[in-house]
NUVEX-279814 format. One record per residue (C-alpha): residue in one letter; y, x, z. Coordinates in Angstrom, 3 decimals, padded with zeros to 6 digits, always signed. Each point is the difference from the previous one (the first is absolute). Layout:
residues N
REC  code         Y         X         Z
REC     A         Y         X         Z
...
This chain:
residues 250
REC  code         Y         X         Z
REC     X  +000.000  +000.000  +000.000
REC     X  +003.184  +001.223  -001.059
REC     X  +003.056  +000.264  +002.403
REC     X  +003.034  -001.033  -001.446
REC     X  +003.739  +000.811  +002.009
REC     X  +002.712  -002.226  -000.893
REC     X  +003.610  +000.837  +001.106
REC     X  +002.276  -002.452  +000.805
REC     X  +003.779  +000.029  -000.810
REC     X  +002.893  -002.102  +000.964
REC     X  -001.250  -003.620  +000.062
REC     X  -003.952  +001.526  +000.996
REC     X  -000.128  +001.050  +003.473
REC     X  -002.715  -002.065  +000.751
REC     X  -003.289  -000.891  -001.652
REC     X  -000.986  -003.268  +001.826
REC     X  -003.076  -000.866  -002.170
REC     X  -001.630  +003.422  +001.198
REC     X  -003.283  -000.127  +002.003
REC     X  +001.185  +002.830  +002.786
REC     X  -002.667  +002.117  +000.362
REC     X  +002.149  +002.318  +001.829
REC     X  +003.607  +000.743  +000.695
REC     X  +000.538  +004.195  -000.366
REC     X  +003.209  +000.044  +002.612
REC     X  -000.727  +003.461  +001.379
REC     X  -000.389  +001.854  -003.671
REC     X  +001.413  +003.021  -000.800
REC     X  +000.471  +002.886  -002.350
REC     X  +000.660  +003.747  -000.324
REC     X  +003.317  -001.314  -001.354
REC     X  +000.618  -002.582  +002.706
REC     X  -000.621  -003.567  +000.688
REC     X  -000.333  -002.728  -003.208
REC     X  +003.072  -002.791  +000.147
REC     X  -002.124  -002.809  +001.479
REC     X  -003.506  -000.536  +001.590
REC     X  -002.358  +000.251  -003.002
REC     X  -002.221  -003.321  +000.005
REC     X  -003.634  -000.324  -001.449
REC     X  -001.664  -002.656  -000.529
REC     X  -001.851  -002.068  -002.828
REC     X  +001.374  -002.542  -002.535
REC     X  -001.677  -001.571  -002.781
REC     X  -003.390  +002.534  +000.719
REC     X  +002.269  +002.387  -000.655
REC     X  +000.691  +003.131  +002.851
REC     X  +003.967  +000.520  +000.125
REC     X  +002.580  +002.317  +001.726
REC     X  +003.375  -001.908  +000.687
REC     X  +002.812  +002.524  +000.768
REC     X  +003.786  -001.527  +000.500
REC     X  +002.277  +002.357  -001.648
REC     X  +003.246  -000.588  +001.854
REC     X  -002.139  -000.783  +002.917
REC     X  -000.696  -003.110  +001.934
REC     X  +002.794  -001.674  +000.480
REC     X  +001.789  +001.390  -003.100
REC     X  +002.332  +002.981  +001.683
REC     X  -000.703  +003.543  -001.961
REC     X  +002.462  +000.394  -002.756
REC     X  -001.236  +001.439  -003.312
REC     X  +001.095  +003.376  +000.793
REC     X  -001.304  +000.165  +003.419
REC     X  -003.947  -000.810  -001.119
REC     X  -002.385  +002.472  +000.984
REC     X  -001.518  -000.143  -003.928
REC     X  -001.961  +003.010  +001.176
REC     X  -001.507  -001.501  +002.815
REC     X  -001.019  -003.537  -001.295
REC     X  -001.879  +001.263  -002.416
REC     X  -001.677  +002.846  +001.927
REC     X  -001.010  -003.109  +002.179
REC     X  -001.533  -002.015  -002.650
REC     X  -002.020  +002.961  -001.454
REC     X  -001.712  +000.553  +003.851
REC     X  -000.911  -003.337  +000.160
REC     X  -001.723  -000.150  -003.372
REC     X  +002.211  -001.306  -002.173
REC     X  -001.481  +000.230  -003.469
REC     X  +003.087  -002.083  -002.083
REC     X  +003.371  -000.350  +000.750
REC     X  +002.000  -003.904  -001.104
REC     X  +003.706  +001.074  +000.736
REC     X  +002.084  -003.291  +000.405
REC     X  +003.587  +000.401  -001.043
REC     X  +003.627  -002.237  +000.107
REC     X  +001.644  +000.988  -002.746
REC     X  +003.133  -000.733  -001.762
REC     X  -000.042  -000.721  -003.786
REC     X  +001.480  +002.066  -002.735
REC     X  -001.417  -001.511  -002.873
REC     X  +000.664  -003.287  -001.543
REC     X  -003.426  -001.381  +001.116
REC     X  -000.140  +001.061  +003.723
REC     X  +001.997  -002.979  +001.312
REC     X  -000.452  -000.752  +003.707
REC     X  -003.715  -001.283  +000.720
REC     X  -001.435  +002.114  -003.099
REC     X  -002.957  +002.186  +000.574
REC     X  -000.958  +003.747  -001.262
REC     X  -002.562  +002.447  -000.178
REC     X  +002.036  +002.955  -001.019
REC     X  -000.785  +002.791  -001.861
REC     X  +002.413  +002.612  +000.435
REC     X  +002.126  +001.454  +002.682
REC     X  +003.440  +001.914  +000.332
REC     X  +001.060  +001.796  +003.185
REC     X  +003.527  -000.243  +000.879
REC     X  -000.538  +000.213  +003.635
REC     X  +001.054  +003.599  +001.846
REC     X  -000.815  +001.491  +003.549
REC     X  -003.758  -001.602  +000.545
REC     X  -002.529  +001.533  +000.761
REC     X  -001.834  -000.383  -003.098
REC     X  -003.255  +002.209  -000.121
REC     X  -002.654  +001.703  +001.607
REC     X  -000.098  +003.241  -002.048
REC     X  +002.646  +001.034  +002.314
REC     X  -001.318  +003.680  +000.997
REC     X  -000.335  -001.467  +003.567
REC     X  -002.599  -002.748  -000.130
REC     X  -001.727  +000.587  -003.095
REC     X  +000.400  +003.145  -002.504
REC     X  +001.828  -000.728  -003.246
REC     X  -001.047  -001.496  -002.546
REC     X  +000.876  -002.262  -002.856
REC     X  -000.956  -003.358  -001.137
REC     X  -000.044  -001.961  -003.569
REC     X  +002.782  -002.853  +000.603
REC     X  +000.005  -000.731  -003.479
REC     X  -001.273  -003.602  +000.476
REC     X  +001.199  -000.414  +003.922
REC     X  -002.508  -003.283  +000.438
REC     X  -003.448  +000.166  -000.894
REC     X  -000.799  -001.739  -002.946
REC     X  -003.545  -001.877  +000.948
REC     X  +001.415  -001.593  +003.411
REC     X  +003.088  -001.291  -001.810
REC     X  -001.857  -001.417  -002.998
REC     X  -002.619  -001.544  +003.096
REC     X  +003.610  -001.650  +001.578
REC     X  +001.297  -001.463  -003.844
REC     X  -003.565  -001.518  -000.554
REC     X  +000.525  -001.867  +003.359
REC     X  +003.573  -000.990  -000.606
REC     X  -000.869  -001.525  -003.591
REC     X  -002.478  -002.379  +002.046
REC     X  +002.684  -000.881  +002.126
REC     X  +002.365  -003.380  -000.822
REC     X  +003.321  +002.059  +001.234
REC     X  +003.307  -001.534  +000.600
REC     X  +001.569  +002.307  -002.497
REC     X  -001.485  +002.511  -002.531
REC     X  -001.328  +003.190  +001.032
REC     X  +000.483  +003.543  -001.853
REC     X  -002.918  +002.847  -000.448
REC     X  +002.551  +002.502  -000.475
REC     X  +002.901  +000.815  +001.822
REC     X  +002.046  +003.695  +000.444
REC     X  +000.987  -000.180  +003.773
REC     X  +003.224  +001.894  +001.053
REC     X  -000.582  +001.044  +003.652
REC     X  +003.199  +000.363  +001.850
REC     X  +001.129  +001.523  +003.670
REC     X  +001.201  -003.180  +001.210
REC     X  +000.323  -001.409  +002.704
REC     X  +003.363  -001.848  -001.524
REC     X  -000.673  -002.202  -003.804
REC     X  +001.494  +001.672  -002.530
REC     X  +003.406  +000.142  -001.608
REC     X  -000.234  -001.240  -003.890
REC     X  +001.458  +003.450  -001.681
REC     X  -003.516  +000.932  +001.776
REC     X  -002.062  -002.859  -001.471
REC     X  +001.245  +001.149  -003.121
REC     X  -000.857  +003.453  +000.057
REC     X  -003.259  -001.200  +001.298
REC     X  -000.181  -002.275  -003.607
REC     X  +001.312  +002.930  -001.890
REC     X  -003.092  +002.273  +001.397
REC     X  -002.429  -003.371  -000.954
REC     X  -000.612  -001.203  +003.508
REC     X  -001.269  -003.695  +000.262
REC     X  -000.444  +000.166  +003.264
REC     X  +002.230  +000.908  +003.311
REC     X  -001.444  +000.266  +003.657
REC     X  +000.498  +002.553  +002.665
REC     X  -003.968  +001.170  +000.695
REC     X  -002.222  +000.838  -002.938
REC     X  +000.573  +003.574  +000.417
REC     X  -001.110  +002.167  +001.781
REC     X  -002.768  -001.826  +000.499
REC     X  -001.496  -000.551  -003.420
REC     X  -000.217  +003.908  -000.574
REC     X  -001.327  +000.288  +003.891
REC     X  -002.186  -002.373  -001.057
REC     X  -001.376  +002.329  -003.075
REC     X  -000.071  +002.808  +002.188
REC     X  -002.354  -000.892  +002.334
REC     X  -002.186  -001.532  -003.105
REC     X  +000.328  -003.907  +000.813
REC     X  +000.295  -002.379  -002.601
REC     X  +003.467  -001.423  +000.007
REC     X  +001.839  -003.364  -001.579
REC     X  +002.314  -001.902  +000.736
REC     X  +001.189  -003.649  -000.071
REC     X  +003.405  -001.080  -000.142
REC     X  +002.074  -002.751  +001.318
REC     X  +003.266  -000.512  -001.717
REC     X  +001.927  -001.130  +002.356
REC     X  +003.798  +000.098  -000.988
REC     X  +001.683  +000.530  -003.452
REC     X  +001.193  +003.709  +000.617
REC     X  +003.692  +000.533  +000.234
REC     X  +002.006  -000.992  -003.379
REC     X  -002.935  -002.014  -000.768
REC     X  +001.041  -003.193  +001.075
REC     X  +003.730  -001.292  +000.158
REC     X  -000.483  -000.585  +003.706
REC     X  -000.262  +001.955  +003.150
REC     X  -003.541  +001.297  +001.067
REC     X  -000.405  -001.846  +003.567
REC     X  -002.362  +000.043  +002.272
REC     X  -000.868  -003.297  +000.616
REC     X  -000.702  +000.072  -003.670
REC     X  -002.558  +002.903  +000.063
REC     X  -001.593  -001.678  +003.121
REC     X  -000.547  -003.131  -002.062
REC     X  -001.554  +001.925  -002.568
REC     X  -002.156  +002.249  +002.166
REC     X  -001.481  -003.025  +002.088
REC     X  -001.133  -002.098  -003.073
REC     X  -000.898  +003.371  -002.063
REC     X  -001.925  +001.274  +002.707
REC     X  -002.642  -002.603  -000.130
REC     X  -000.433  +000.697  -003.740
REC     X  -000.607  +003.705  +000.975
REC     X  -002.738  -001.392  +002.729
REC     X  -001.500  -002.004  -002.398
REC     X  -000.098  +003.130  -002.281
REC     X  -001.599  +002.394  +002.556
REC     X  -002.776  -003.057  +000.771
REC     X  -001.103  -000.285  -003.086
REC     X  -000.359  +003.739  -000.623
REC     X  -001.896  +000.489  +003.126
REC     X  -002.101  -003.238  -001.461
REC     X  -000.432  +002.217  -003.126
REC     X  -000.691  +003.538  +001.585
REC     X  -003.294  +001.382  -000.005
């Protein structure tokens, strides 16, 4: 049986419909302690890892995750895949609020983070292939499930995701730039952790939740009580997502 970690974004700090087998509250790394208790359990015959990535409640700002650590947590407790959940804000015409992608490519805008293990310290360097930052056979596993799926809104199998430092939204001289360089996609926490990911030899995807039209996209101002709408309804897609994969998952 295959143990599958999902981490959860803004909007996924909790996985009700897990069967706990156990909650890890006392885990820790050679890099320091993962954001939230790590819970296992089963769901759909299907043996999952649910890590919060802000933490539980929703306090660690983008730049403040310990990437490093979460991951080195996941990997001790046997995590074989890795489903990264994602809020986003949409670049491209089709990512309206509510839409749903499996991305395929990544840009790295963000600066300070610890962003690898090759650092001479922990692990001797070394270098990875990032040319395709998501492996190919998990996402293709995720768009198979989402074509079942009778979404809200359509869903993309592509998407170039522009990681930014956050924590503020962005300004739109920013968005554009972001456009320019052929980002779909805006959210504050695909990297590091998609090349940590690779570096420790998980399978990695993501799925994103558009959540907000990103700044310039929309004639009016990005508010939170919008993106909460968004992310509460959204969510459940994203749950109903993850339960049929883990219906589907050898």
């Amino acid at each position: 049986m295959q143990t599958i970690a999902i981490i959860g974004g803004t909007g996924l700090t909790e996985f009700e419909e897990l069967e706990v087998i156990q909650r890890h509250n006392q885990i820790s790394t050679d890099l320091g302690a993962p954001s939230s208790d790590i819970i296992e359990g089963m769901l759909n015959g299907t043996k999952l890892l649910f890590l919060a990535r802000h933490g539980h409640p929703h306090a660690v700002a983008p730049h403040k995750i310990n990437y490093r650590a979460n991951l080195l947590a996941l990997q001790q407790l046997g995590a074989e895949k890795i489903i990264a959940v994602n809020a986003v804000g949409g670049i491209h015409s089709n990512a309206i609020a509510g839409h749903i992608s499996v991305p395929h490519q990544i840009i790295d805008y963000t600066q300070g983070r610890e962003n690898t293990y090759f650092d001479g310290v922990f692990k001797d360097l070394d270098h990875i292939d990032f040319s395709h930052p998501y492996d190919e056979e998990l996402r293709q596993q995720l768009i198979q499930i989402l074509a079942k799926q009778n979404l809200e809104h359509n869903y993309s199998d592509f998407g170039i995701y522009g990681a930014t430092q956050g924590p503020r939204l962005e300004s739109i001289a920013e968005i554009n730039r972001l456009e320019k360089d052929g980002c779909d996609l805006v959210g504050m926490t695909g990297m590091p952790e998609a090349a940590l990911a690779r570096e420790l030899n998980i399978p990695y995807a993501s799925l994103c939740l558009v959540v907000n039209p990103a700044a310039g996209k929309s004639s009016d101002l990005i508010t939170m009580d919008d993106i909460r709408l968004v992310v509460s309804s959204g969510m459940s897609e994203i749950k109903t997502i993850l339960r049929a994969f883990c219906e589907h998952t050898d």
